[in-house]
MARPAPA-677396 format. One line per 2 residues: number of its first residue (from 1); their letters; for each residue x, y, z of N, C-alpha, C. Coordinates in nm, 4 decimals. Each point is the difference from the previous one (the first is absolute). Layout:
BEGIN
NUM> A> X:Y:Z:X:Y:Z:X:Y:Z; ...
% end
This chain:
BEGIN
1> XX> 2.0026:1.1221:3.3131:0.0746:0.0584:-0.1086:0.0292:-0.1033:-0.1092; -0.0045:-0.1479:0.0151:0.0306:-0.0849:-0.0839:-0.0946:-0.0026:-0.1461
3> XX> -0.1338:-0.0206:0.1056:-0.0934:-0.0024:-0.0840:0.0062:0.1565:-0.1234; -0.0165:0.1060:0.0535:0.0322:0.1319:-0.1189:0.1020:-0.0400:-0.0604
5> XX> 0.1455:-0.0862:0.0426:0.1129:0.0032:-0.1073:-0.0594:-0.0980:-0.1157; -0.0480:-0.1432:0.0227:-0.0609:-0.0582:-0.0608:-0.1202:0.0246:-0.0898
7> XX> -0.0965:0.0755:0.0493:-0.0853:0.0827:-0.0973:0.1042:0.0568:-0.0678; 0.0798:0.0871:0.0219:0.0726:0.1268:-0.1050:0.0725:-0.0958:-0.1131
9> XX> 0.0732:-0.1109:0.0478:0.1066:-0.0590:-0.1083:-0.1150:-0.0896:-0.1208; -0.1065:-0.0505:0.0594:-0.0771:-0.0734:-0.0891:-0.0536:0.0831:-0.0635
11> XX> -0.0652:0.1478:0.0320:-0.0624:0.0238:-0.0464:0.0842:0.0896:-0.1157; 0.1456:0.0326:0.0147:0.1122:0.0004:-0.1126:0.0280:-0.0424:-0.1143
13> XX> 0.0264:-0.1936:0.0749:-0.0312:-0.0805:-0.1201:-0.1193:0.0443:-0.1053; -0.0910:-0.0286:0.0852:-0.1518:-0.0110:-0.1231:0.0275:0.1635:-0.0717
15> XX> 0.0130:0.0834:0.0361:0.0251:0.1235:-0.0613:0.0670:-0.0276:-0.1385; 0.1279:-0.0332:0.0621:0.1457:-0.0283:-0.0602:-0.0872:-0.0341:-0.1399
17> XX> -0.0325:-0.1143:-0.0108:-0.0917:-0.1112:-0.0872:-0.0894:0.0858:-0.0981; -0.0651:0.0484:0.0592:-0.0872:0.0698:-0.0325:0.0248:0.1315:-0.1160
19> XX> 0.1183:0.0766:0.0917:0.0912:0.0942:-0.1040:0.0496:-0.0863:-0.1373; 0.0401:-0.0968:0.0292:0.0931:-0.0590:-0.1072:-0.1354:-0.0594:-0.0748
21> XX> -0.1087:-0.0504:0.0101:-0.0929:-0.0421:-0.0652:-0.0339:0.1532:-0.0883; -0.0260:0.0814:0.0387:-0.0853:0.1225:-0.0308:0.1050:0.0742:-0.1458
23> XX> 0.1250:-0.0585:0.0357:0.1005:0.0680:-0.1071:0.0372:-0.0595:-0.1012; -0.0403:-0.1623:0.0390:-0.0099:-0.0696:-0.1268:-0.1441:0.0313:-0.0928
25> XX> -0.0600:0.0096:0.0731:-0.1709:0.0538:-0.0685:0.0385:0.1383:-0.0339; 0.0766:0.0360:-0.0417:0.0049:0.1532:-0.0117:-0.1021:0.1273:0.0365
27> XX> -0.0162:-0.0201:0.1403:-0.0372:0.0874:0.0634:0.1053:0.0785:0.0901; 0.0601:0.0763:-0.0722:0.1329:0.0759:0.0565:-0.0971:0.1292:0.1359
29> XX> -0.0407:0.0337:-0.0154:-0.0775:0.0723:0.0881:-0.0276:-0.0405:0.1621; -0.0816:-0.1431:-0.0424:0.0011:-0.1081:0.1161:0.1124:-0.0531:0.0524
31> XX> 0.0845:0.0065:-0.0742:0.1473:-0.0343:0.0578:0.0401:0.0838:0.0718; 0.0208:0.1024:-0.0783:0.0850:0.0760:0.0737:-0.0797:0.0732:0.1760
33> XX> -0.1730:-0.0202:-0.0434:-0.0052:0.0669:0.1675:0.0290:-0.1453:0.0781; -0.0543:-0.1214:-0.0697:0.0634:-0.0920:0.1093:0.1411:-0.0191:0.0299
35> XX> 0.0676:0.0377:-0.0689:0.1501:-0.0328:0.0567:0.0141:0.1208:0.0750; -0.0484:0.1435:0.0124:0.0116:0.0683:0.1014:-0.0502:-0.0394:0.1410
37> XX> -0.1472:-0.0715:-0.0045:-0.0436:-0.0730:0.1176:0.0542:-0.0831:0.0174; 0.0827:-0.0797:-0.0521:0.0814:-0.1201:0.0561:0.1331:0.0386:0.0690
39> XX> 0.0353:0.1814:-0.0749:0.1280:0.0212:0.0744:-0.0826:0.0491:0.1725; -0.0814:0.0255:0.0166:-0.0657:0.0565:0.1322:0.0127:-0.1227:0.0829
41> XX> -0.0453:-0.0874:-0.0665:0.0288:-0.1613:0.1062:0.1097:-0.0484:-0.0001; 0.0758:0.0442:-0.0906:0.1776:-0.0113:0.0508:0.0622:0.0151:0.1662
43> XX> -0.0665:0.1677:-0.0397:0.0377:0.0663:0.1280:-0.0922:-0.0561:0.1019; -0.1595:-0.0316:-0.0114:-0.0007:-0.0699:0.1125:0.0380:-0.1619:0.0628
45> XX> 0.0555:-0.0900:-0.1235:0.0442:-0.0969:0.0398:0.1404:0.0594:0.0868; 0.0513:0.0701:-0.0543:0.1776:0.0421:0.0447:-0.0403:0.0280:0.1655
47> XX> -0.1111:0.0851:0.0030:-0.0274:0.0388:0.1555:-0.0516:-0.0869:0.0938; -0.0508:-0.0864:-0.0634:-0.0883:-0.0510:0.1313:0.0859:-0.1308:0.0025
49> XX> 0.1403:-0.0332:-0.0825:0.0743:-0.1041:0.0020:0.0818:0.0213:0.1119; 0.0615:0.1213:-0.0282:0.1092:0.1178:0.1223:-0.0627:0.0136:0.1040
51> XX> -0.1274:0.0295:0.0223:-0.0686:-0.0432:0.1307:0.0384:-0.1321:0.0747; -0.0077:-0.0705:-0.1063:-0.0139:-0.1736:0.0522:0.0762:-0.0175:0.0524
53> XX> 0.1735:0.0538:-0.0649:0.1105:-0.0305:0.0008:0.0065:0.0264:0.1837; -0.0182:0.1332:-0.0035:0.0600:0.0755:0.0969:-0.0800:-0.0112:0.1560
55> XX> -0.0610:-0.0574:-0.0320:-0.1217:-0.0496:0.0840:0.0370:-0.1083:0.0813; 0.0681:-0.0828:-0.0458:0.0777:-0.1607:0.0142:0.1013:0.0000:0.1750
57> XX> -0.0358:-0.0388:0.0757:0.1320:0.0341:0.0940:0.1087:-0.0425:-0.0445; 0.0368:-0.1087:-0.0881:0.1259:-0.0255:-0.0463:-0.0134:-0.0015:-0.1145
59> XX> 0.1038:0.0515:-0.1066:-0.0074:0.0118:-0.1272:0.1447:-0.1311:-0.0334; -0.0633:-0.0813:-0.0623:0.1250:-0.0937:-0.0067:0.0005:0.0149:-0.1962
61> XX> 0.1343:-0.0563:-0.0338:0.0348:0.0273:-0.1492:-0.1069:-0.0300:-0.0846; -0.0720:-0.1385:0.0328:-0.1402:-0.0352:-0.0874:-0.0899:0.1199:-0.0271
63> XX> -0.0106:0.0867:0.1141:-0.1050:0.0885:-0.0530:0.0507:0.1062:-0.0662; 0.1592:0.0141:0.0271:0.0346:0.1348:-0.1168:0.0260:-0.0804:-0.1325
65> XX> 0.0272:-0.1226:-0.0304:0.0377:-0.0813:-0.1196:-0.1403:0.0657:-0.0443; -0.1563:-0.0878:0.0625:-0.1295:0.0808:-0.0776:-0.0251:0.0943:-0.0295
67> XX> 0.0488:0.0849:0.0996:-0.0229:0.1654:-0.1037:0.0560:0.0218:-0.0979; 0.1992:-0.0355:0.0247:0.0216:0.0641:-0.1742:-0.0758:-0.1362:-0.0877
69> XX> -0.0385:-0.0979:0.0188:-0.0673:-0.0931:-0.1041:-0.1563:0.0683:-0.0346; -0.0571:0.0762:0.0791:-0.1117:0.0686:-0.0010:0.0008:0.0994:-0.0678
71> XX> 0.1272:0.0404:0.0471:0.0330:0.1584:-0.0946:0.0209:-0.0545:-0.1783; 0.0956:-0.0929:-0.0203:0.0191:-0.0448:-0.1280:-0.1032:-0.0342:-0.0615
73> XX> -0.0837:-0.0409:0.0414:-0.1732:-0.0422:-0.0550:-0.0622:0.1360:-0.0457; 0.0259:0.0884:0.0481:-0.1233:0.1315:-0.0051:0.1221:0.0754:-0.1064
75> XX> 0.1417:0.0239:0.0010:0.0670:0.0030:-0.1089:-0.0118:-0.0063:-0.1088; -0.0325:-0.2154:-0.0048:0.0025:-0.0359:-0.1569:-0.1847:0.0204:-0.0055
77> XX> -0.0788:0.0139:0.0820:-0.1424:0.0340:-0.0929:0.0404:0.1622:-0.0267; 0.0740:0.0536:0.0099:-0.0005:0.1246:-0.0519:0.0635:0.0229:-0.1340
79> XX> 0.1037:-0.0391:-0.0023:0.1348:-0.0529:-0.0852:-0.1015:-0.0695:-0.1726; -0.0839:-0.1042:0.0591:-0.1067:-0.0706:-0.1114:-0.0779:0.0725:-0.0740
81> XX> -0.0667:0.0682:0.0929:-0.1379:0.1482:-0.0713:0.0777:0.1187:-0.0218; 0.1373:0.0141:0.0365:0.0545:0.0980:-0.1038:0.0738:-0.0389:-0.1250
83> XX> 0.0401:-0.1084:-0.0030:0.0476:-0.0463:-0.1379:-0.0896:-0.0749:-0.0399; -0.1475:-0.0312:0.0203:-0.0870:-0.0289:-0.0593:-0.0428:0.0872:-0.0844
85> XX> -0.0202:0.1374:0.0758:-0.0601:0.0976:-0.0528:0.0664:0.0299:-0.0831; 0.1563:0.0126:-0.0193:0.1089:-0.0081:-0.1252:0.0118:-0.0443:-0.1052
87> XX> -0.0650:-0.1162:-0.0140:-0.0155:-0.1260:-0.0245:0.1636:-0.0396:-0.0545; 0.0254:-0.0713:0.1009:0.1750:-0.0155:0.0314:-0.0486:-0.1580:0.0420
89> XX> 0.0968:-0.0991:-0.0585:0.0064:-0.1409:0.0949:0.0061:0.0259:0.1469; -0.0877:-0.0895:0.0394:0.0288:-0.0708:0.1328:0.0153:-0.0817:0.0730
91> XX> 0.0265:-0.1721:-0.0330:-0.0210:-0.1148:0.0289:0.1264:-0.0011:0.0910; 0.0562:0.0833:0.0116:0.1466:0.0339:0.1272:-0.0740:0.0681:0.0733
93> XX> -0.0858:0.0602:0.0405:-0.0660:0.0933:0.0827:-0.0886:-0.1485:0.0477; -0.0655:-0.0883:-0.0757:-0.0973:-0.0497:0.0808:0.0850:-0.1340:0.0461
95> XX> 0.0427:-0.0287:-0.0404:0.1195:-0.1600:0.0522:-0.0227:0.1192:0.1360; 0.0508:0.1382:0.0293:0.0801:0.0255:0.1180:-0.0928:0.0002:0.0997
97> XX> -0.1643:0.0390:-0.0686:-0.1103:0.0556:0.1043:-0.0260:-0.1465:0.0372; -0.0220:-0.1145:-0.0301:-0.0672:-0.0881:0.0156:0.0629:-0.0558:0.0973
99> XX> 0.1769:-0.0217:-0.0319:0.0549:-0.0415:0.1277:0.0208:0.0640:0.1235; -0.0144:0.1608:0.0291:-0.0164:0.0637:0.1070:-0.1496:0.0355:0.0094
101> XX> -0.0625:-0.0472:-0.0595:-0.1663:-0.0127:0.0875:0.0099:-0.1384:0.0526; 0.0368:-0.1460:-0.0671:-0.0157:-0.0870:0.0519:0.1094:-0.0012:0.1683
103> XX> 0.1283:0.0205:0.0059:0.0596:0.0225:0.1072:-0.0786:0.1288:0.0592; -0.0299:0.1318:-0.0205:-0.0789:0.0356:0.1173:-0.1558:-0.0508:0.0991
105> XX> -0.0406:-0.0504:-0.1448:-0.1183:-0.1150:0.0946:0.0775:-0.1147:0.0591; 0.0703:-0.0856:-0.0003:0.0515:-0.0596:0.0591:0.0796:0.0483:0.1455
107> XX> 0.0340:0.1148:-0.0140:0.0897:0.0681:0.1324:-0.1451:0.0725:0.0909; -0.0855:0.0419:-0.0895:-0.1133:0.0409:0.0958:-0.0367:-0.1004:0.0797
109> XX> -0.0749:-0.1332:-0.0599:-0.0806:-0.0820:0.0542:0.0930:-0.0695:0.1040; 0.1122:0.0182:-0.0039:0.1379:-0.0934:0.0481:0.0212:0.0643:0.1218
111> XX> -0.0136:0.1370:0.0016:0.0809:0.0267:0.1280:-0.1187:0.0163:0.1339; 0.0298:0.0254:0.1099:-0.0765:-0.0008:0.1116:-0.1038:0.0684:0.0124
113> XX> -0.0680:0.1290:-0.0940:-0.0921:0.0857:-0.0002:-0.0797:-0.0595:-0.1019; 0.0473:-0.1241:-0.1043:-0.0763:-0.0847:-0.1349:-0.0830:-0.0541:0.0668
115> XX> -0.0795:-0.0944:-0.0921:-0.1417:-0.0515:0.0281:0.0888:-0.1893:0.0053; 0.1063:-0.0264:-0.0904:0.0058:-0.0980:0.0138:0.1458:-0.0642:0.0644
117> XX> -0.0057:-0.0979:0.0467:0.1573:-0.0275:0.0956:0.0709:-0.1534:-0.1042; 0.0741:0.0523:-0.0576:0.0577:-0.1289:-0.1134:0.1209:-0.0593:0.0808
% end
C-alpha cells in the first residue's frame, strides 16, 4: 500500500505543476480538466494514506501529526489553483505549502514505515 500512496502523492505534485503551468499559458480548458484529475488523486492519496494509517498496529502521535500535515498539503494545493484561477495573491498560500510538504516528507521518511532512519 505504500508504494500506491507514493505513486498517488507524486503523481499530485507533478499534476499540481502542471495545472498551474497550463493556466499561466492560458490554457483554461487544460486546467481546468487537470485540476479535476488532480482532485481524483486527492481522494486517492487521502485513501490509500487512511489505509496506511489504520493498518499500523500502533498508531503513535507522529503518524496522526502526518496526516493532518498531509491533509494541510492537499488543502493549500487546492487553496493555490483556486485563487490562482482567481487570480488573487498567493505567496501566503505557498510560504504555507512548502513548509508542510517539506515537514510531511520529513515525517514520512522519518517514521518507521519511511525509507530513511535520521
Amino acid at each position: 500500500m505504500t508504494h500506491a500512496h507514493i505513486t498517488a502523492w507524486v503523481l499530485a505534485l507533478i499534476l499540481f505543476f502542471v495545472a498551474l503551468g497550463l493556466h499561466k499559458s492560458g490554457k483554461e480548458k487544460g486546467f481546468k480538466v487537470t485540476h479535476m484529475i488532480l482532485r481524483v488523486l486527492y481522494l486517492l492519496v487521502l485513501a490509500t494514506g487512511f489505509m496506511i494509517l489504520f493498518d499500523l498496529y500502533k498508531i503513535s502521535m507522529l503518524y496522526i501529526l502526518k496526516t493532518a500535515v498531509g491533509l494541510w498539503v492537499i488543502v493549500m494545493m487546492e487553496l493555490i489553483l483556486n485563487k490562482t484561477k482567481t487570480r488573487t495573491k498567493t505567496s501566503v498560500l505557498w510560504v504555507q505549502f512548502i513548509i508542510a510538504l517539506v515537514l510531511v516528507l520529513f515525517l514520512g521518511f522519518r517514521l518507521p514505515l519511511g525509507v530513511f532512519r535520521f
